[in-house]
C-alpha atoms as a printed R data frame, in Angstrom:
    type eleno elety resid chain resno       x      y      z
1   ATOM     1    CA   UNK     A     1   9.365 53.492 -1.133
2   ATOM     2    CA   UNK     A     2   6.574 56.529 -1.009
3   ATOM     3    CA   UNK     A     3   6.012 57.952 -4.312
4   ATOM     4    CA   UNK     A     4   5.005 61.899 -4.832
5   ATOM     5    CA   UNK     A     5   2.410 62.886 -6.453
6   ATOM     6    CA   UNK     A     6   1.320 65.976 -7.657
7   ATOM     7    CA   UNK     A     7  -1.970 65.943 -9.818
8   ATOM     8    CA   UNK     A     8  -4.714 67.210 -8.510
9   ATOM     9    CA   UNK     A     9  -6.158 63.765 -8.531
10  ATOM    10    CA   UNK     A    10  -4.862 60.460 -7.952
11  ATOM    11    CA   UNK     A    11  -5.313 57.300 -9.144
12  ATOM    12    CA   UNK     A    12  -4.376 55.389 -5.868
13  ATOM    13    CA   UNK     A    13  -3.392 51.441 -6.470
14  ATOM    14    CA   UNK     A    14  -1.613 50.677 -3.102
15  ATOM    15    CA   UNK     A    15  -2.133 52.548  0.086
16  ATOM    16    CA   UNK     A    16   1.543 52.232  1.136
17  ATOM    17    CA   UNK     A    17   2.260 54.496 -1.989
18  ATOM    18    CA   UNK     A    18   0.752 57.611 -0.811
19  ATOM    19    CA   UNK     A    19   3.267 60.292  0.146
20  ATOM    20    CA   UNK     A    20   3.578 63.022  2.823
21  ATOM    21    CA   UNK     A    21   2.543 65.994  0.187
22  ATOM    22    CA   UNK     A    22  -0.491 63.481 -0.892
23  ATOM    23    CA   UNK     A    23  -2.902 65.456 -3.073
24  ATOM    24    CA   UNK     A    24  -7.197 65.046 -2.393
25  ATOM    25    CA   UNK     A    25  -8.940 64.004 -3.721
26  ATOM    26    CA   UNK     A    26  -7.713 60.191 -3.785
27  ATOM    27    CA   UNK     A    27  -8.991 58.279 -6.573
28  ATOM    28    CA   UNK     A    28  -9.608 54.403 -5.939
29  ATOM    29    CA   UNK     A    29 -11.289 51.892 -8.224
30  ATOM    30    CA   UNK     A    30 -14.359 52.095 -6.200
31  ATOM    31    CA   UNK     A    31 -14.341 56.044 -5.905
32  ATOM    32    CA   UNK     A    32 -13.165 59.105 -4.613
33  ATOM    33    CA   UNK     A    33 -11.721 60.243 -0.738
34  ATOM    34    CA   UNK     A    34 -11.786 63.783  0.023
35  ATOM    35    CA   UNK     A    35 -12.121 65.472  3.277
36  ATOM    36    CA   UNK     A    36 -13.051 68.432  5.381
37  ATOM    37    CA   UNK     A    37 -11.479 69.946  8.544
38  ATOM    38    CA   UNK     A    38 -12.987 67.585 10.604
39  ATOM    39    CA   UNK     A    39 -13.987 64.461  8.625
40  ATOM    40    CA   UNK     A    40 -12.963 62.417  5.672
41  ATOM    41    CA   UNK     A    41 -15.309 61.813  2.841
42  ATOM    42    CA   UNK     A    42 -15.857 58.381  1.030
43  ATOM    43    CA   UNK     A    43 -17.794 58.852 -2.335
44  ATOM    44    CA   UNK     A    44 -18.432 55.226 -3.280
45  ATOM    45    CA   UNK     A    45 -19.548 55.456 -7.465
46  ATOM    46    CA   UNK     A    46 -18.739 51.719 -7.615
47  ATOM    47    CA   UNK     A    47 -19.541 48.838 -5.328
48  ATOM    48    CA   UNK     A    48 -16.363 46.540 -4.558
49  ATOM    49    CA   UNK     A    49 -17.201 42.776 -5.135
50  ATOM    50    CA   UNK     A    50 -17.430 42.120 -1.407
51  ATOM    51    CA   UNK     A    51 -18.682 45.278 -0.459
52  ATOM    52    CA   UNK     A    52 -15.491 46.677  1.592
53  ATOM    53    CA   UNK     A    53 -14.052 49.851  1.268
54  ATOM    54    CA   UNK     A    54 -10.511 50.364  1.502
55  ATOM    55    CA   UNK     A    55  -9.081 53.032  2.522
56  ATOM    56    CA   UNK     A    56  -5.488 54.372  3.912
57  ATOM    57    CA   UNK     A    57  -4.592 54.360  7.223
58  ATOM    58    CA   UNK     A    58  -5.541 57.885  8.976
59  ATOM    59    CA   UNK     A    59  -3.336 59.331 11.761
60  ATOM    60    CA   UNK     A    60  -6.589 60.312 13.737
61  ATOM    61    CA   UNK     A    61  -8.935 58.457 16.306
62  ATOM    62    CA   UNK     A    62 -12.484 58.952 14.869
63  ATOM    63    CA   UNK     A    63 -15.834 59.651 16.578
64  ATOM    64    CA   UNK     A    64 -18.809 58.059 14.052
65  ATOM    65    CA   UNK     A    65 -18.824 56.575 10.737
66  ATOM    66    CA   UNK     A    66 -21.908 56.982  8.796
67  ATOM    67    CA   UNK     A    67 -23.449 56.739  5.638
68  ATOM    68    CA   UNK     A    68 -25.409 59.617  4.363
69  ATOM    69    CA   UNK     A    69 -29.141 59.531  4.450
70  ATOM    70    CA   UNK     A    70 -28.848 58.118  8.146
71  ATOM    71    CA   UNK     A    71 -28.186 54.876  8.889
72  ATOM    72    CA   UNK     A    72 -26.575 54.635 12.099
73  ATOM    73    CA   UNK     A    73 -22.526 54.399 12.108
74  ATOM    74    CA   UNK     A    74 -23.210 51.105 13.962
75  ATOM    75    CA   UNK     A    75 -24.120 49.551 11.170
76  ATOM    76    CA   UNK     A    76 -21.177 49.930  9.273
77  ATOM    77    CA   UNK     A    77 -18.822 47.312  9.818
78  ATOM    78    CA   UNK     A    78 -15.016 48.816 10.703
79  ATOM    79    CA   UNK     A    79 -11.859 46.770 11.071
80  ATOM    80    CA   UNK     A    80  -8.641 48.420 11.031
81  ATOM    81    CA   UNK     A    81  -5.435 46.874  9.381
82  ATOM    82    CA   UNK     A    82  -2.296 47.950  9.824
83  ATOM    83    CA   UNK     A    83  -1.790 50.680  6.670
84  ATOM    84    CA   UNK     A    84  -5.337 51.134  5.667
85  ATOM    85    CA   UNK     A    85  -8.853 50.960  7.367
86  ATOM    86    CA   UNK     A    86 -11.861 48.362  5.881
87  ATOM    87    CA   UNK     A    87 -15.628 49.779  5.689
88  ATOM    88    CA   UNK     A    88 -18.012 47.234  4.995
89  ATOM    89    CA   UNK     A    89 -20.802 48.920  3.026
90  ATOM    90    CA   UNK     A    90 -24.550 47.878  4.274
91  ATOM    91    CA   UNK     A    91 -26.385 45.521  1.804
92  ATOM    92    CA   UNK     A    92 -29.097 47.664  1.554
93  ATOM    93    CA   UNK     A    93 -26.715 50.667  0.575
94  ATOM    94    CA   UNK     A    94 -27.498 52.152 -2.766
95  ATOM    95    CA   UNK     A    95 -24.385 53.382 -4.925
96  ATOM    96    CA   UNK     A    96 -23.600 56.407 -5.693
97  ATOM    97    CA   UNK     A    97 -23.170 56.897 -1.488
98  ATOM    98    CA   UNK     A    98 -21.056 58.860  0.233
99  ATOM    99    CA   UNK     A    99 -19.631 57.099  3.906
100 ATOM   100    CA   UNK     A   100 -18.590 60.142  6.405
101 ATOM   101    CA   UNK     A   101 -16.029 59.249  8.795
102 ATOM   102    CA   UNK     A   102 -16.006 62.120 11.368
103 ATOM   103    CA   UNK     A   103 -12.507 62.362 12.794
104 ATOM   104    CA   UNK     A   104 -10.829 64.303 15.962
105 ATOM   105    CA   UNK     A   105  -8.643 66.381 14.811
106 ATOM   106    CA   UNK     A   106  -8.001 67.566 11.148
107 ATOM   107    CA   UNK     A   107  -8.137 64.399  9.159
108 ATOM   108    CA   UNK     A   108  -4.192 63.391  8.292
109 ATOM   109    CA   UNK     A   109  -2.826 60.778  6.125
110 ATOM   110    CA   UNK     A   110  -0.110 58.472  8.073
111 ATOM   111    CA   UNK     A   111   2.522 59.172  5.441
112 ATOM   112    CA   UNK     A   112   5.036 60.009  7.467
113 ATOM   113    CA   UNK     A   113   5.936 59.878 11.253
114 ATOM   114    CA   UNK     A   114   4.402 62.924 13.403
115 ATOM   115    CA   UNK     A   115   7.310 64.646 15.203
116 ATOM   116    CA   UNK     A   116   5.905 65.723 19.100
117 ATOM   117    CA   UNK     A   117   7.382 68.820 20.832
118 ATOM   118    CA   UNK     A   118   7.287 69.444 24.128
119 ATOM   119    CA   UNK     A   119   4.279 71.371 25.755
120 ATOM   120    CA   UNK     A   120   4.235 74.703 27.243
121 ATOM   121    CA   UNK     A   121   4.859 72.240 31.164
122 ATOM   122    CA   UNK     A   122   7.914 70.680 29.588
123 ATOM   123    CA   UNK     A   123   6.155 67.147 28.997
124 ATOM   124    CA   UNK     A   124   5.682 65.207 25.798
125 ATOM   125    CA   UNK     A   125   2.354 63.546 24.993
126 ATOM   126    CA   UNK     A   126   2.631 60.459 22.638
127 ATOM   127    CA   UNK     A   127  -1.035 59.378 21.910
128 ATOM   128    CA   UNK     A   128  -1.689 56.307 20.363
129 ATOM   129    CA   UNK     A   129  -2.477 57.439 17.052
130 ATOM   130    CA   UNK     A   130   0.981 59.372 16.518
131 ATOM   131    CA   UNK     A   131   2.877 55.868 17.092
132 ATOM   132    CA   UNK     A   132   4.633 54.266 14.412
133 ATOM   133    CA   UNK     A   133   4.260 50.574 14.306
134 ATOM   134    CA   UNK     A   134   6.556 47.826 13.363
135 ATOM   135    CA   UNK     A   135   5.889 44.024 12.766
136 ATOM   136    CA   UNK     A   136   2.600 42.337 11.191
137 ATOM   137    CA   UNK     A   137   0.210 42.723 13.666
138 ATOM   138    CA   UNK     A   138   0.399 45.361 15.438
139 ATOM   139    CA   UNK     A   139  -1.586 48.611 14.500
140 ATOM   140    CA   UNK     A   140  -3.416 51.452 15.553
141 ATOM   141    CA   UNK     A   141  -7.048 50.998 16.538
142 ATOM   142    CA   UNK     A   142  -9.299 54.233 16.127
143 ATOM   143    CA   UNK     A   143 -12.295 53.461 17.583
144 ATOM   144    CA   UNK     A   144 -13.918 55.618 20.018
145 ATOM   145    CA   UNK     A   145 -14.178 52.700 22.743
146 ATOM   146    CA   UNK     A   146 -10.575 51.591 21.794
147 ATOM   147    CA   UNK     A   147  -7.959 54.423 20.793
148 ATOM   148    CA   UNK     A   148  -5.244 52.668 20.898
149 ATOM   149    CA   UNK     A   149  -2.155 50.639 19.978
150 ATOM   150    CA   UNK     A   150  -3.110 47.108 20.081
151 ATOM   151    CA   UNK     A   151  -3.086 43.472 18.450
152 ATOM   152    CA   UNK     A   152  -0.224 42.977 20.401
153 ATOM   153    CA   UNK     A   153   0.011 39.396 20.076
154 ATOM   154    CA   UNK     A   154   3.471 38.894 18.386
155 ATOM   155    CA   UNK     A   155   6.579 39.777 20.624
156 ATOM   156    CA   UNK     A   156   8.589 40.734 17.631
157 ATOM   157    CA   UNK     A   157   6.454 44.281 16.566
158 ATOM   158    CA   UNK     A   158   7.520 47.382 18.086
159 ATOM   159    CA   UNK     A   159   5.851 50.392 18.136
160 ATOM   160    CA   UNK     A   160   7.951 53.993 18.633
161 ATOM   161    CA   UNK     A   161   7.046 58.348 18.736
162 ATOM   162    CA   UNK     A   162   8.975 60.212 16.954
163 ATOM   163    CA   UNK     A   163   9.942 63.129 19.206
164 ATOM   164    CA   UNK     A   164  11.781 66.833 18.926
165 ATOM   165    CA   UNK     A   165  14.126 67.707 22.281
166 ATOM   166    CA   UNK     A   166  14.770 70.788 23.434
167 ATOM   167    CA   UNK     A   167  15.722 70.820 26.787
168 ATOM   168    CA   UNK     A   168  17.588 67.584 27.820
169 ATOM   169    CA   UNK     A   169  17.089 65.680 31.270
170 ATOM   170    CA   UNK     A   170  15.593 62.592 32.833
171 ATOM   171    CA   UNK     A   171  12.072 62.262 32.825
172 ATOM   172    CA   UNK     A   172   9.559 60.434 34.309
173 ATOM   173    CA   UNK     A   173   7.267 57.959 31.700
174 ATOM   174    CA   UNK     A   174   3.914 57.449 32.867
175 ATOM   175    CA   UNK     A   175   2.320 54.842 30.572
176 ATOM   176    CA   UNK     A   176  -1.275 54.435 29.683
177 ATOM   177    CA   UNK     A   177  -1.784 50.733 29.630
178 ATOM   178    CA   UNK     A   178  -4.663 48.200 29.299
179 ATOM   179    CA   UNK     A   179  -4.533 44.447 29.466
180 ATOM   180    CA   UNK     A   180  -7.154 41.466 29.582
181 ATOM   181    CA   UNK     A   181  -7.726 38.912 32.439
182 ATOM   182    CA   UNK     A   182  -4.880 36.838 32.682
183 ATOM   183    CA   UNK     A   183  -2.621 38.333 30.370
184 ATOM   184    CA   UNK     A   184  -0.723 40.516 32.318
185 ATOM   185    CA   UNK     A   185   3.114 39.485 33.151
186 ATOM   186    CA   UNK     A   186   5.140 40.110 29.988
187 ATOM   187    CA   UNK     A   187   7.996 42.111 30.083
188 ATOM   188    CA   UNK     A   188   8.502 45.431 27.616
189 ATOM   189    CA   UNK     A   189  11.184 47.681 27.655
190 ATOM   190    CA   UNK     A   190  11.017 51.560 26.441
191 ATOM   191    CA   UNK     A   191  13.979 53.414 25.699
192 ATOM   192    CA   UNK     A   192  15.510 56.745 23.938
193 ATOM   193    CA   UNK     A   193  19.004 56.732 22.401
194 ATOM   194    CA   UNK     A   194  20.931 54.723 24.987
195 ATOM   195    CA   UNK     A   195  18.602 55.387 28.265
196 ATOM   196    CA   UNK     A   196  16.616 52.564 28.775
197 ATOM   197    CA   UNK     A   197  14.049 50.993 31.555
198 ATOM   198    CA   UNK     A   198  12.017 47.495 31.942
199 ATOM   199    CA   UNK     A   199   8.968 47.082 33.484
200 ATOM   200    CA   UNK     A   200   6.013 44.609 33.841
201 ATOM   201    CA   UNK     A   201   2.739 44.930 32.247
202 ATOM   202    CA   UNK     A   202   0.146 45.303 34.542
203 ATOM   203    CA   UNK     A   203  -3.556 42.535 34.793
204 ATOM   204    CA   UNK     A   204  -5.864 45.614 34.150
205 ATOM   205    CA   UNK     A   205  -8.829 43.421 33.328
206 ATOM   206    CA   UNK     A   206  -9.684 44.298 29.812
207 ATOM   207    CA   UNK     A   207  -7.337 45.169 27.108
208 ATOM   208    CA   UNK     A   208  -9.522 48.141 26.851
209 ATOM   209    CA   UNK     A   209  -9.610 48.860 30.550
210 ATOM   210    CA   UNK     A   210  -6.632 51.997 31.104
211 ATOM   211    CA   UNK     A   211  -4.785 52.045 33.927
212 ATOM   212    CA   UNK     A   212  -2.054 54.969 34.017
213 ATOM   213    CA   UNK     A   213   1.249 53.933 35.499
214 ATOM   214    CA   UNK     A   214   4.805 55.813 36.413
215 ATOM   215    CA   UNK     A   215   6.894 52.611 35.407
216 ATOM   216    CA   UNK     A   216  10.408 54.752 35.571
217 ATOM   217    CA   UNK     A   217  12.679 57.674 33.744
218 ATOM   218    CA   UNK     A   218  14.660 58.040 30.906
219 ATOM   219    CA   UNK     A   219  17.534 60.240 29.922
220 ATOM   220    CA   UNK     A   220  16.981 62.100 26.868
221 ATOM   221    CA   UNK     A   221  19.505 64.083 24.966
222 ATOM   222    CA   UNK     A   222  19.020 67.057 22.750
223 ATOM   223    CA   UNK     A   223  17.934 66.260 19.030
224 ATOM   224    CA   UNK     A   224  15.380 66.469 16.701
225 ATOM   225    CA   UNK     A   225  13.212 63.694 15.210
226 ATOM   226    CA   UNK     A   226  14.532 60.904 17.884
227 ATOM   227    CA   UNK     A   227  12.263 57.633 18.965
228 ATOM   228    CA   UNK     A   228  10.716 56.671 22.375
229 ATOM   229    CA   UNK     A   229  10.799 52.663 21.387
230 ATOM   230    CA   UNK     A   230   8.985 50.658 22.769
231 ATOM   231    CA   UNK     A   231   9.571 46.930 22.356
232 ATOM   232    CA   UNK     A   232   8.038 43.685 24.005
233 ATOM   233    CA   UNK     A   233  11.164 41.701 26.014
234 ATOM   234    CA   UNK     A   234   8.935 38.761 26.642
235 ATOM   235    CA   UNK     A   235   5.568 37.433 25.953
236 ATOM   236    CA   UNK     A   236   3.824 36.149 29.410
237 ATOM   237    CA   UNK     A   237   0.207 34.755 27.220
238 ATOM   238    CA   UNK     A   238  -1.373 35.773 24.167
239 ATOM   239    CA   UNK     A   239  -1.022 39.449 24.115
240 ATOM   240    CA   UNK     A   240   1.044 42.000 25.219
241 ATOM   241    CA   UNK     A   241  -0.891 44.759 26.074
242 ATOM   242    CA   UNK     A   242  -2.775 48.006 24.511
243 ATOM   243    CA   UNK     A   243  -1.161 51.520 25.394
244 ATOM   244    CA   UNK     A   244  -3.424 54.628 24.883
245 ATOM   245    CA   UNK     A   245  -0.442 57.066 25.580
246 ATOM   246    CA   UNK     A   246   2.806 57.514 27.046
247 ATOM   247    CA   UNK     A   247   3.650 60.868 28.678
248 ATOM   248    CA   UNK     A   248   7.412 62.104 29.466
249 ATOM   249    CA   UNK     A   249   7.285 64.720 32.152
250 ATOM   250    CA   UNK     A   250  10.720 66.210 33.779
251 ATOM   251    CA   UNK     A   251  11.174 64.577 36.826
252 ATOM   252    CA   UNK     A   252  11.025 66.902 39.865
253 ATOM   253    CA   UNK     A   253  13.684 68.736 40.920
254 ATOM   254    CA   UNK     A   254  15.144 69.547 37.073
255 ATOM   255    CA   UNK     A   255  14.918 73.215 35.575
């Protein structure tokens, strides 16, 4: 269960027990996370044992991680998990250092699910950074090259949007989809409330390779905070697939 806090700092032991009205700066054993408008700030006073920095998972995709004084982001190791994010501090990296991870978007803590409204067109966009994730694999991947949901390779995680509707109707889901030579084939179904629809992931290639695709409609009802689910029906090879995004659009001829 999320705790709240409200000091002005926290001492942070587990990731999964920030809350939504989380507090920065976040104290950890190794230092202090902070962050701007556009970027999150890792002070690093103390260097963990195997040099990794753990952080919480952010609900942003990132453009560069560096450490101050210059080193090129690409030579900080990143690996996401699926609540918090490891940085792998250079062995040449002198502590007290401060790691900048320059974010798109306002930096925001995943603490609880983002609720998407419609746009000013009538259509929902569901990046893959607003998806909630179920299972023990799957996660969010923030990577510039990446941006995705992926590590798809069990058939029992689930990912779903939370989403706010207004104005009720079928609409058409056009799915953002990558997947690597000779994995394509598995079956995934998305659905809202009791409108479902099937389809079959699509050989793109690379698991990073995007390939947008209108694979049906769905009926959704009025309500706030519902889910767009998305769940794997079978598993054709080792992976499922990677989704970017999934749009909703009204389907022509609705109001």
């Amino acid at each position: 269960m999320n705790r709240l806090f409200s000091l002005s700092v926290i001492l942070v032991t587990a990731t999964s027990a920030i809350a939504a009205d989380h507090v920065f700066p976040l104290q950890f054993a190794w230092g202090l996370v902070s962050k701007t408008t556009t970027s999150v700030q890792l002070r690093v006073e103390t260097r963990p044992a195997d040099g990794v920095i753990r952080v919480p998972r952010f609900n942003n995709p990132y453009r560069r991680i560096t450490l101050q004084g210059g080193l090129n982001s690409a030579q900080l190791e990143f690996r996401p998990e699926v609540t918090e994010w490891l940085i792998t501090l250079p062995k040449t990296a002198v502590v007290p250092t401060t790691v900048v991870i320059e974010t798109v978007g306002a930096p925001q803590l995943l603490a609880q699910p983002f609720v998407v409204e419609a746009n000013r067109e009538g259509a929902f966009i569901l990046p893959a950074h607003h998806a909630v994730v179920h299972g023990n694999l799957l996660r969010y991947e923030p990577q510039p090259h990446k941006n995705t949901v992926g590590y798809w390779a069990n058939e029992k995680d689930w990912c779903e949007w939370k989403v706010d509707i207004d104005k009720p109707g079928r609409y058409d889901v056009i799915i953002l989809q990558g997947c690597g030579k000779g994995h394509g084939g598995s079956e995934v179904r998305i659905s809202s409330g009791n409108s479902d629809l099937a389809f079959v992931v699509e050989d793109t290639g690379h698991f990073q390779n995007f390939k947008e695709r209108l694979v049906g409609t769905l009926e959704l009802t009025m309500g706030e905070n519902q889910s767009i689910k998305v769940v794997p029906i079978t598993k054709a090879k080792a992976a499922i697939m990677d989704v970017r995004q999934i749009r909703l659009e009204p389907s022509a001829g609705q109001p």
